[in-house]
PDB file of N, CA, C and O in Angstrom:
ATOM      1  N   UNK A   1       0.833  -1.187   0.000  1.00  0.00           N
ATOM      2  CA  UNK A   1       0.000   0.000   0.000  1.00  0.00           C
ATOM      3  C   UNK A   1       0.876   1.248   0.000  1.00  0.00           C
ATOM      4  O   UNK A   1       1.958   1.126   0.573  1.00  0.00           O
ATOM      5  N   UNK A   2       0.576   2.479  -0.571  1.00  0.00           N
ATOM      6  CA  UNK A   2       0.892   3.507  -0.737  1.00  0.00           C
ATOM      7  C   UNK A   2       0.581   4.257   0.258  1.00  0.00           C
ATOM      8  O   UNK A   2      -0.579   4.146   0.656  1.00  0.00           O
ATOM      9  N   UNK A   3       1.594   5.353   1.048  1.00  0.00           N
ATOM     10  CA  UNK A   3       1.183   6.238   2.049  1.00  0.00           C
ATOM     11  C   UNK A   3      -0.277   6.442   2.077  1.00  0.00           C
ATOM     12  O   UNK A   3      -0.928   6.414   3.122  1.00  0.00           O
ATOM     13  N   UNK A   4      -0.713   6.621   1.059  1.00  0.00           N
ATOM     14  CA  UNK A   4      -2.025   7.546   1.103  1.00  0.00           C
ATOM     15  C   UNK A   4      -3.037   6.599   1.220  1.00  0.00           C
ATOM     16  O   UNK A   4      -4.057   6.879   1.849  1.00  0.00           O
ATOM     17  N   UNK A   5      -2.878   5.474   0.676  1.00  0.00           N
ATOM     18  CA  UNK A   5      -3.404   4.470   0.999  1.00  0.00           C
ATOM     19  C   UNK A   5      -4.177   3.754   2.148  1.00  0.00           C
ATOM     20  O   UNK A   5      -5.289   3.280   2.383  1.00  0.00           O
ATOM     21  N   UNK A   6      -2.677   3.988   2.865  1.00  0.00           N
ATOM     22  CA  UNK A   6      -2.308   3.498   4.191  1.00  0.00           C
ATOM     23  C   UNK A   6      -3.939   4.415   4.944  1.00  0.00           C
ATOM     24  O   UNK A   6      -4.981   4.066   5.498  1.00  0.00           O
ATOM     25  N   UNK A   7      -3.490   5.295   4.650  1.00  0.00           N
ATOM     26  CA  UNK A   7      -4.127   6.224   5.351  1.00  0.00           C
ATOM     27  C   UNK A   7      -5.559   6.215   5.333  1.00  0.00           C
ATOM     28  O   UNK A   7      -6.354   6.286   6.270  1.00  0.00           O
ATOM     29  N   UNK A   8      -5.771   6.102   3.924  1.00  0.00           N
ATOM     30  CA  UNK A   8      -7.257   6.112   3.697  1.00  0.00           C
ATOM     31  C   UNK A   8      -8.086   4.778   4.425  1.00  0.00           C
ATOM     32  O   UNK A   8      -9.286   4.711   4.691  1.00  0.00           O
ATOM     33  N   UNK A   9      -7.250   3.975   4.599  1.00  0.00           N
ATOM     34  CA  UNK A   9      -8.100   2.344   5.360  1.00  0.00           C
ATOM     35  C   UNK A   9      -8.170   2.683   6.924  1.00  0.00           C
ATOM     36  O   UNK A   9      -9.065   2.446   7.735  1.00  0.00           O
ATOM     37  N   UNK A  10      -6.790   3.389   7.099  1.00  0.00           N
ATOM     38  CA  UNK A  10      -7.150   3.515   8.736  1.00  0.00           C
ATOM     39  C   UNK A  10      -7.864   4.607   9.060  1.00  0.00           C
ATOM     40  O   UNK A  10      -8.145   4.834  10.237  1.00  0.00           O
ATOM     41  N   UNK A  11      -8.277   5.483   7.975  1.00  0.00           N
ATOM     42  CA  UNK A  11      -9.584   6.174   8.805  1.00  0.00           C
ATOM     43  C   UNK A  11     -10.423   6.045   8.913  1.00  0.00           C
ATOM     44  O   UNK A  11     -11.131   6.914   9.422  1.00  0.00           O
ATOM     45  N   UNK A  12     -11.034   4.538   8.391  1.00  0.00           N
ATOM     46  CA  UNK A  12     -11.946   3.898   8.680  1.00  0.00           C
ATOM     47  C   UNK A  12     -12.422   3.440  10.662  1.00  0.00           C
ATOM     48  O   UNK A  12     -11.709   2.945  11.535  1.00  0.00           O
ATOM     49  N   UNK A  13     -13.204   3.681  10.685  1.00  0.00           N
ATOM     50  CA  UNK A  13     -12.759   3.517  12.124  1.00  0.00           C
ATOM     51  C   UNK A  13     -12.863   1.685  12.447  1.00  0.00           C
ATOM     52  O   UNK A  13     -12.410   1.201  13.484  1.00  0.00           O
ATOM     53  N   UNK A  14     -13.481   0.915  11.445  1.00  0.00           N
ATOM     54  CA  UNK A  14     -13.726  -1.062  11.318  1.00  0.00           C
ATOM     55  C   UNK A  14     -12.175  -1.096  11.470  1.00  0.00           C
ATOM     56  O   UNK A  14     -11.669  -1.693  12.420  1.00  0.00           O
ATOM     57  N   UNK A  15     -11.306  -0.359  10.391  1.00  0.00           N
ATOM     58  CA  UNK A  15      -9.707  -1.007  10.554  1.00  0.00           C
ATOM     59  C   UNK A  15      -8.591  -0.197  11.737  1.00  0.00           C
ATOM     60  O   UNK A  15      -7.369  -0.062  11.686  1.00  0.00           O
ATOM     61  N   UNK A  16      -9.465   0.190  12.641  1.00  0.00           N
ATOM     62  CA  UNK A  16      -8.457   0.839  13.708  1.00  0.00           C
ATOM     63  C   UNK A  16      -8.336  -0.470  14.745  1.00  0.00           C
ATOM     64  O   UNK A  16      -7.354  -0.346  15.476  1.00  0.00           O
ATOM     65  N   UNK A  17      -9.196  -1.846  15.012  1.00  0.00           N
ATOM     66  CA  UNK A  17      -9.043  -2.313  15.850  1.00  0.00           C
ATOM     67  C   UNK A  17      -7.971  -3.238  16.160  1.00  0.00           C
ATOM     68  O   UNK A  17      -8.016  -4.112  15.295  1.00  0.00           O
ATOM     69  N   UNK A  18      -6.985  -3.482  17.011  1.00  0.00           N
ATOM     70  CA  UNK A  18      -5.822  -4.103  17.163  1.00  0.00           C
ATOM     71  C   UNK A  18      -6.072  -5.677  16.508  1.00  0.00           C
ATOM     72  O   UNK A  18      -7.112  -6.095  17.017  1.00  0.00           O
ATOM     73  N   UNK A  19      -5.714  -6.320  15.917  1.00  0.00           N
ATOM     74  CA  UNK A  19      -5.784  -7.369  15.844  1.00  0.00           C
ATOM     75  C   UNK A  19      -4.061  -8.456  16.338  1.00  0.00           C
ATOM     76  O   UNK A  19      -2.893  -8.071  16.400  1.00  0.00           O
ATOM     77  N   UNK A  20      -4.580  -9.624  16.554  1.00  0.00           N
ATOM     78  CA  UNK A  20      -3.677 -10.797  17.069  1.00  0.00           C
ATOM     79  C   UNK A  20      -2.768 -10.256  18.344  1.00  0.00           C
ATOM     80  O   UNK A  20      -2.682  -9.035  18.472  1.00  0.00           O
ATOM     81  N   UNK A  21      -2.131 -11.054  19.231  1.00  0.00           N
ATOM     82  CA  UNK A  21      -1.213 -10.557  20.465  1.00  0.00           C
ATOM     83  C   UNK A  21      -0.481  -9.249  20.319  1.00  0.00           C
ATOM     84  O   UNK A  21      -0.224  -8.804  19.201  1.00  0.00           O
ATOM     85  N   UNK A  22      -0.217  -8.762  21.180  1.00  0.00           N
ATOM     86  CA  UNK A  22       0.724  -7.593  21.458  1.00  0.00           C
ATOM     87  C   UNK A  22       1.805  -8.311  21.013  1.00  0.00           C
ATOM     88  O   UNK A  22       2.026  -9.511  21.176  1.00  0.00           O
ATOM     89  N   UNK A  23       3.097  -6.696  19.885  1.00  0.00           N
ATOM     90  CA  UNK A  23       4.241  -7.069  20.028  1.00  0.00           C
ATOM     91  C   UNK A  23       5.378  -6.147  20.473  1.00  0.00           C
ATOM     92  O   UNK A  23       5.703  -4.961  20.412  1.00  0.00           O
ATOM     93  N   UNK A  24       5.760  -7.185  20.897  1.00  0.00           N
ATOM     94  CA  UNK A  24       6.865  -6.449  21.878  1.00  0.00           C
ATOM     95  C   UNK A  24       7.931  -5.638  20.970  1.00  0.00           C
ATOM     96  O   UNK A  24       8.367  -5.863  19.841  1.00  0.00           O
ATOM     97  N   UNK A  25       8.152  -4.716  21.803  1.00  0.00           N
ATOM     98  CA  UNK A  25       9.332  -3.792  20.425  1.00  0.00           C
ATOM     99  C   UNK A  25      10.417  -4.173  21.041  1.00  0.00           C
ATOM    100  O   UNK A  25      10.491  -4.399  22.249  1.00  0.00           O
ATOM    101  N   UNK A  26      11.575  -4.287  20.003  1.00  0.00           N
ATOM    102  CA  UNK A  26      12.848  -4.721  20.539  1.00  0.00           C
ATOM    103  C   UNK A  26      13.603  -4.370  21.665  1.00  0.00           C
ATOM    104  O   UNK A  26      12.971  -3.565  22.350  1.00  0.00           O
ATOM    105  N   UNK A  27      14.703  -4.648  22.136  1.00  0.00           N
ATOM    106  CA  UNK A  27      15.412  -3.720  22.648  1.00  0.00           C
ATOM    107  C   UNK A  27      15.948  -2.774  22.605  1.00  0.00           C
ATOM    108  O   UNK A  27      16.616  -2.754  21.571  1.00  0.00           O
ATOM    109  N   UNK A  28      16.129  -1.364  23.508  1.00  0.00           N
ATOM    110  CA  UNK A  28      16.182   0.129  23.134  1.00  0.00           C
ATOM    111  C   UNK A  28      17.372   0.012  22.489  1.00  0.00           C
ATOM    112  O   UNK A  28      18.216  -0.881  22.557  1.00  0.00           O
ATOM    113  N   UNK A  29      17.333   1.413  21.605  1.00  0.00           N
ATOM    114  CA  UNK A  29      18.979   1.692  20.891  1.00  0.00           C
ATOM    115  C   UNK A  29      19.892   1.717  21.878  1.00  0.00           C
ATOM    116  O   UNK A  29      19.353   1.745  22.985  1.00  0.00           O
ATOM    117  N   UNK A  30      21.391   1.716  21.909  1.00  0.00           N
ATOM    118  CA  UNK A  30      22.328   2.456  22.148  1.00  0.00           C
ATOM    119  C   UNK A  30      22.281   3.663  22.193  1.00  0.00           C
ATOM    120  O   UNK A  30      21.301   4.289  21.789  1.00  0.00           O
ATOM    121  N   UNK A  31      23.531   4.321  22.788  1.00  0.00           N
ATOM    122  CA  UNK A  31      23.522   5.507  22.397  1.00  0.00           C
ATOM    123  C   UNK A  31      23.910   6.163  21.227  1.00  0.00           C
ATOM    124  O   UNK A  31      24.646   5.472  20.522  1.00  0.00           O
ATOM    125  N   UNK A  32      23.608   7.465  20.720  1.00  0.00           N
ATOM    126  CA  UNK A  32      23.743   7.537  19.459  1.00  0.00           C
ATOM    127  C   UNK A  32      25.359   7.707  18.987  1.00  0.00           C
ATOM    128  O   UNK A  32      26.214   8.155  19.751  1.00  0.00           O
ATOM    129  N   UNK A  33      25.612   7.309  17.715  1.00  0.00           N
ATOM    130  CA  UNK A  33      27.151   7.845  17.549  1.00  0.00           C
ATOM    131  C   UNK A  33      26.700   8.750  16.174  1.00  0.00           C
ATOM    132  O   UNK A  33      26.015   8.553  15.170  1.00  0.00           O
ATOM    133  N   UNK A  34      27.366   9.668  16.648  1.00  0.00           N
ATOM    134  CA  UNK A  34      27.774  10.830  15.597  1.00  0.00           C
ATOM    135  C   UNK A  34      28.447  10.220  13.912  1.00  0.00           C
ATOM    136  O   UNK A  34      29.361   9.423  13.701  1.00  0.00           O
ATOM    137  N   UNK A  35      27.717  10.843  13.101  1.00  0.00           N
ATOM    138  CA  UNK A  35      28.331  10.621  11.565  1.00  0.00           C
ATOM    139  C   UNK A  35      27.979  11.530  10.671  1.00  0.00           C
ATOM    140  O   UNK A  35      26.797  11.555  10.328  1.00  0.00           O
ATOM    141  N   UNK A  36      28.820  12.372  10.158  1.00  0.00           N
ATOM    142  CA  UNK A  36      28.871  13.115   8.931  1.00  0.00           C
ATOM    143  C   UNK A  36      28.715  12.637   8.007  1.00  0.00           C
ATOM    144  O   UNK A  36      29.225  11.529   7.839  1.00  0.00           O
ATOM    145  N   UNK A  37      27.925  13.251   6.950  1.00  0.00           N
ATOM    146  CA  UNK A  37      28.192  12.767   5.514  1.00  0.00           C
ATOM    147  C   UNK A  37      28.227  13.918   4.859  1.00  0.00           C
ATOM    148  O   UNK A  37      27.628  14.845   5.405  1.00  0.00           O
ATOM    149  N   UNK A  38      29.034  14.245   3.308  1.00  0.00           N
ATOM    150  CA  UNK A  38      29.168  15.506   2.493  1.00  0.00           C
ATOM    151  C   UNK A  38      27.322  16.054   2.376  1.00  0.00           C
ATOM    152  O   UNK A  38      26.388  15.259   2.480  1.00  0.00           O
ATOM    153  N   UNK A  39      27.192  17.298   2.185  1.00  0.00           N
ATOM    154  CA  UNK A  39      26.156  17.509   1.628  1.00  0.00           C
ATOM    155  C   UNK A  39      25.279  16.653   0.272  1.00  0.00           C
ATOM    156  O   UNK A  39      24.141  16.338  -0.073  1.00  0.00           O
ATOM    157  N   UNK A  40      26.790  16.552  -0.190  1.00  0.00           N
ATOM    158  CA  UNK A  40      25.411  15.727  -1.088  1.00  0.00           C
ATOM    159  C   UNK A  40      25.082  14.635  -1.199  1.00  0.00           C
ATOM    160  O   UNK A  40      24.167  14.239  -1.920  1.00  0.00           O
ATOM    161  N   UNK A  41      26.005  13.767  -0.273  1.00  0.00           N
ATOM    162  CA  UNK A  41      25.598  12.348  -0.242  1.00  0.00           C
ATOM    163  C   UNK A  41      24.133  12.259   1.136  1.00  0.00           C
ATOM    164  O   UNK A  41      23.361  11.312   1.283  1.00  0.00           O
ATOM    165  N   UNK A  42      24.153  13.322   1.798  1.00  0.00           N
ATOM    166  CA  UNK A  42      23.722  13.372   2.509  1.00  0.00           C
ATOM    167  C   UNK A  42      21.868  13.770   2.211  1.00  0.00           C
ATOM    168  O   UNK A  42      20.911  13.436   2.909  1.00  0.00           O
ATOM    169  N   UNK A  43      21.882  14.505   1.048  1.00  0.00           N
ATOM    170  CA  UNK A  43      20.975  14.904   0.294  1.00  0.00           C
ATOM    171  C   UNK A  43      20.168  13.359  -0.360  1.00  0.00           C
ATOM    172  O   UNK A  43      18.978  13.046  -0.341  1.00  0.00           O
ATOM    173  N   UNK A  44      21.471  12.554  -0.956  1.00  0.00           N
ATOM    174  CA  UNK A  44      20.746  11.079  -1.772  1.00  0.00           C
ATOM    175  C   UNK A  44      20.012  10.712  -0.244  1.00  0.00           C
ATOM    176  O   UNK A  44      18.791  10.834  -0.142  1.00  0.00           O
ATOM    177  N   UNK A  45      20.727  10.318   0.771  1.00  0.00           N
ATOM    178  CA  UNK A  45      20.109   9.442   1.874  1.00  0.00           C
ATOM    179  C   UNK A  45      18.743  10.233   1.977  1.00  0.00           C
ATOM    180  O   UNK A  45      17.794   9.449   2.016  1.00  0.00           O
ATOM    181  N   UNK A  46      18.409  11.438   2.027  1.00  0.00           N
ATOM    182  CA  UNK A  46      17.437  11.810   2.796  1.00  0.00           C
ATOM    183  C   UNK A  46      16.242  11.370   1.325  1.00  0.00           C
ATOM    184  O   UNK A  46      15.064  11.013   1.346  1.00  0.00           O
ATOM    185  N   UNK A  47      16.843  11.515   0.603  1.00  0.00           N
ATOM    186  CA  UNK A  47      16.014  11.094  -0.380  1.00  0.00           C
ATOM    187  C   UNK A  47      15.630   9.409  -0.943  1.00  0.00           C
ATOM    188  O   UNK A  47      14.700   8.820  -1.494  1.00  0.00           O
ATOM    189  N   UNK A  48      16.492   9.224  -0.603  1.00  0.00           N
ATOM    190  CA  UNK A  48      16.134   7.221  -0.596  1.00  0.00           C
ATOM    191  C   UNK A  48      15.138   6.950   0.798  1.00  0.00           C
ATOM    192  O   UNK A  48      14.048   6.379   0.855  1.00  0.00           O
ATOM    193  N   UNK A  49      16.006   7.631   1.963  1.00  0.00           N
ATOM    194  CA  UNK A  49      14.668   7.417   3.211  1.00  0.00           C
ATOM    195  C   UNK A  49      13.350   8.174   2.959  1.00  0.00           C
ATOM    196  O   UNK A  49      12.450   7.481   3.434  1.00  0.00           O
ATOM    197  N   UNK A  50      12.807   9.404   2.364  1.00  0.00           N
ATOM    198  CA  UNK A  50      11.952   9.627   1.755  1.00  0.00           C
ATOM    199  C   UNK A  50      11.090   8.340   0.987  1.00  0.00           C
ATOM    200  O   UNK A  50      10.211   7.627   1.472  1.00  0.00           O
ATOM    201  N   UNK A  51      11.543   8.327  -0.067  1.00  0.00           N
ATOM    202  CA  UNK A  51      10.900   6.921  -1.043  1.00  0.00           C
ATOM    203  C   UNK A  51      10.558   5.862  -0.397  1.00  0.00           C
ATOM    204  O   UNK A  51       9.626   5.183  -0.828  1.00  0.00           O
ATOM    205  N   UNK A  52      11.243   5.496   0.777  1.00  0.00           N
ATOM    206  CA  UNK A  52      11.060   4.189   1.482  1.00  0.00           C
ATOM    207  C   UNK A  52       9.725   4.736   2.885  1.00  0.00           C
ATOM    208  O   UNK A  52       8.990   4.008   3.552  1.00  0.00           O
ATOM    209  N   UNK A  53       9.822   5.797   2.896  1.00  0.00           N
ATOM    210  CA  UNK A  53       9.412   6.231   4.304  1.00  0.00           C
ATOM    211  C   UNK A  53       9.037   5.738   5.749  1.00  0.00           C
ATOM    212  O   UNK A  53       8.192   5.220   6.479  1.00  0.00           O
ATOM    213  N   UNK A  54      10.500   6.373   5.602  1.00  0.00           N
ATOM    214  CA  UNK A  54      11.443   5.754   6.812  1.00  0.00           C
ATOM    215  C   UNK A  54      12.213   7.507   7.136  1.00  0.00           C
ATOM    216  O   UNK A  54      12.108   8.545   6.484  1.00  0.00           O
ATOM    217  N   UNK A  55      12.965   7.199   8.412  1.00  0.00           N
ATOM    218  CA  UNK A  55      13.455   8.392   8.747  1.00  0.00           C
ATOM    219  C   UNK A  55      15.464   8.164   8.816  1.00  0.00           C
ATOM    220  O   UNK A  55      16.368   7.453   9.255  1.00  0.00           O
ATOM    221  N   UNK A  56      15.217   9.123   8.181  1.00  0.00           N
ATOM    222  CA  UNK A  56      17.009   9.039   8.063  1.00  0.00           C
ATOM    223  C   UNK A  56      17.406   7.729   8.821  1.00  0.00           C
ATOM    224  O   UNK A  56      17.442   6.584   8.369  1.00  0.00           O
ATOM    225  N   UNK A  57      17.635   8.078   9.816  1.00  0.00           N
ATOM    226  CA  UNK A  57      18.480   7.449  11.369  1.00  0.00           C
ATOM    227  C   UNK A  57      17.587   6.143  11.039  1.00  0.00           C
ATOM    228  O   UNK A  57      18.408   5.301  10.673  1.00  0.00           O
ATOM    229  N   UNK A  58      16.336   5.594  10.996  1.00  0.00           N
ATOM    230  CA  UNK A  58      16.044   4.505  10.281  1.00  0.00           C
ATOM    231  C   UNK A  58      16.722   4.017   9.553  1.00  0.00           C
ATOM    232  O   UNK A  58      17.413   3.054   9.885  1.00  0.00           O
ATOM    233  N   UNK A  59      16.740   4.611   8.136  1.00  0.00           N
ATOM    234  CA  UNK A  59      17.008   4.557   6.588  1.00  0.00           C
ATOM    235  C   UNK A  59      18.519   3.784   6.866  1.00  0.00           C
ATOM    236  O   UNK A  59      18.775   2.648   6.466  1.00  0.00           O
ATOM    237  N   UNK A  60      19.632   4.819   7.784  1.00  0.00           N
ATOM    238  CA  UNK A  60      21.050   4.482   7.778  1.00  0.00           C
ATOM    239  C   UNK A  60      21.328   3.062   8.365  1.00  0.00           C
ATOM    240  O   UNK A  60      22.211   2.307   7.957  1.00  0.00           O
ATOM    241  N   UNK A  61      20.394   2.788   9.444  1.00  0.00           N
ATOM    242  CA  UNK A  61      20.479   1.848  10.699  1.00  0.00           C
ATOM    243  C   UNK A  61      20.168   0.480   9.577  1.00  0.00           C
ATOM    244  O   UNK A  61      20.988  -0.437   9.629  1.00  0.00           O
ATOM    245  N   UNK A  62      19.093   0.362   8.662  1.00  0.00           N
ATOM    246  CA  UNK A  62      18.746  -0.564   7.605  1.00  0.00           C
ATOM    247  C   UNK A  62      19.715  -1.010   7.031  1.00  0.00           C
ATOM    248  O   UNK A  62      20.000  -2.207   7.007  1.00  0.00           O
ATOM    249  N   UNK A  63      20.599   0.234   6.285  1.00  0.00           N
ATOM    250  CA  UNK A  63      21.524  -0.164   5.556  1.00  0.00           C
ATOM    251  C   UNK A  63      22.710  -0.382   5.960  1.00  0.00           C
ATOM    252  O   UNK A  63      23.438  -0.658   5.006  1.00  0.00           O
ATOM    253  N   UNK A  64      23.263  -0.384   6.990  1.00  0.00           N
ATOM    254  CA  UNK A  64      24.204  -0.879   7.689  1.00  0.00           C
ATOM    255  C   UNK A  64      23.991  -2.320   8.362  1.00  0.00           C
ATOM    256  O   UNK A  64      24.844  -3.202   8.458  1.00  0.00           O
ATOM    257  N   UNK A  65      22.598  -2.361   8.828  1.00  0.00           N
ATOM    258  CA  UNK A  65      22.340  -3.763   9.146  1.00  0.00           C
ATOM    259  C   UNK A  65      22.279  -4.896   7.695  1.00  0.00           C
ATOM    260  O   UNK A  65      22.449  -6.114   7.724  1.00  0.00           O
ATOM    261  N   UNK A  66      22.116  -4.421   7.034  1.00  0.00           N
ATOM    262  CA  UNK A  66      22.261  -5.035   5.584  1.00  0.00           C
ATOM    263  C   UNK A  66      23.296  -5.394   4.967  1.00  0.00           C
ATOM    264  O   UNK A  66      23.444  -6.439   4.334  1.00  0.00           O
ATOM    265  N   UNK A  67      24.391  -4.167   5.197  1.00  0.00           N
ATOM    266  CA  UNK A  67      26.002  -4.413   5.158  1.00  0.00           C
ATOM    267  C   UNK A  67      26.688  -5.863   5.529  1.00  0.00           C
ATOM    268  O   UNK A  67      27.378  -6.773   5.068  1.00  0.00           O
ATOM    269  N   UNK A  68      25.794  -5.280   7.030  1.00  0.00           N
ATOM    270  CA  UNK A  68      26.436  -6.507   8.456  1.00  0.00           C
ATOM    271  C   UNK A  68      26.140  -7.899   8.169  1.00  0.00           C
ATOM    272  O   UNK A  68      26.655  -8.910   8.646  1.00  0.00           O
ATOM    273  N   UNK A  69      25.259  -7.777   7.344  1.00  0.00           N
ATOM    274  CA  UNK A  69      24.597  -9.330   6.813  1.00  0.00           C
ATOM    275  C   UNK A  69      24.866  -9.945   5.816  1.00  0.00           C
ATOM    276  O   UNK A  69      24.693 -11.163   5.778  1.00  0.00           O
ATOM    277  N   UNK A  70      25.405  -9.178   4.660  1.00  0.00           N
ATOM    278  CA  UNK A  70      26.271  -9.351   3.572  1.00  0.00           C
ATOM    279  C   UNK A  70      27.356  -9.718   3.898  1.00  0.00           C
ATOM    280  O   UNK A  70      27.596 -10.779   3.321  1.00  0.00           O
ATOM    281  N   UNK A  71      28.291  -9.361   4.627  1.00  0.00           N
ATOM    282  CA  UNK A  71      29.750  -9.396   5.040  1.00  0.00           C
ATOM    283  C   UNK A  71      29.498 -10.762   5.511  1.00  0.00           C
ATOM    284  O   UNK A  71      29.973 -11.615   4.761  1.00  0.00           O
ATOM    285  N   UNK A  72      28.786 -11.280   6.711  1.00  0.00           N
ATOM    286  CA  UNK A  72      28.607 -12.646   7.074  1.00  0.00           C
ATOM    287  C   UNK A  72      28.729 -13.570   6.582  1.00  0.00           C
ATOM    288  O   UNK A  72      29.222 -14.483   7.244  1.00  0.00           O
ATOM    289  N   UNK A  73      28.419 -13.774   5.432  1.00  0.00           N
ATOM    290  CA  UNK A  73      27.836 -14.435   4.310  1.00  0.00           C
ATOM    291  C   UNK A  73      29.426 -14.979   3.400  1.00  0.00           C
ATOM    292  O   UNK A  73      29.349 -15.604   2.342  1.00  0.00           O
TER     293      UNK A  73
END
C-alpha cells in the first residue's frame, strides 16, 4: 500500500481495531554515535529514506544492518 493508501483504510474507524497478540518492540537503541556525511551524499540518503518512508536514522540503521549481513555471508 501507498502512504495515502495506508491512510485512507485507517480512517476507517472497522480497521483501527488491534488485531492478534501484542508485540513487543525490541530492545532500546544504544547511544547515538555521531556521523557526517558531504552535503550531497547526505541529500541522496534523505532522499532514498523519503521513497522508502522511513526516517534518516532509520534509513542508515537498515543499511548498515544489511552491510552486516552481507559481510557474514
Amino acid at each position: 500500500m501507498t502512504p495515502e493508501q495506508e491512510n485512507a483504510f485507517y480512517a476507517d474507524p472497522d480497521n483501527q481495531a488491534p488485531q492478534g497478540p501484542p508485540v513487543r518492540r525490541r530492545a532500546k537503541l544504544s547511544q547515538p554515535v555521531p556521523v557526517r556525511f558531504p552535503e550531497d551524499l547526505l541529500n541522496e540518503v534523505r532522499s532514498r529514506a523519503a521513497a522508502d518512508d522511513r526516517s534518516v536514522s532509520n534509513w542508515i540503521r537498515r543499511a548498515v544492518e544489511h552491510e552486516l549481513a552481507r559481510g557474514a555471508n
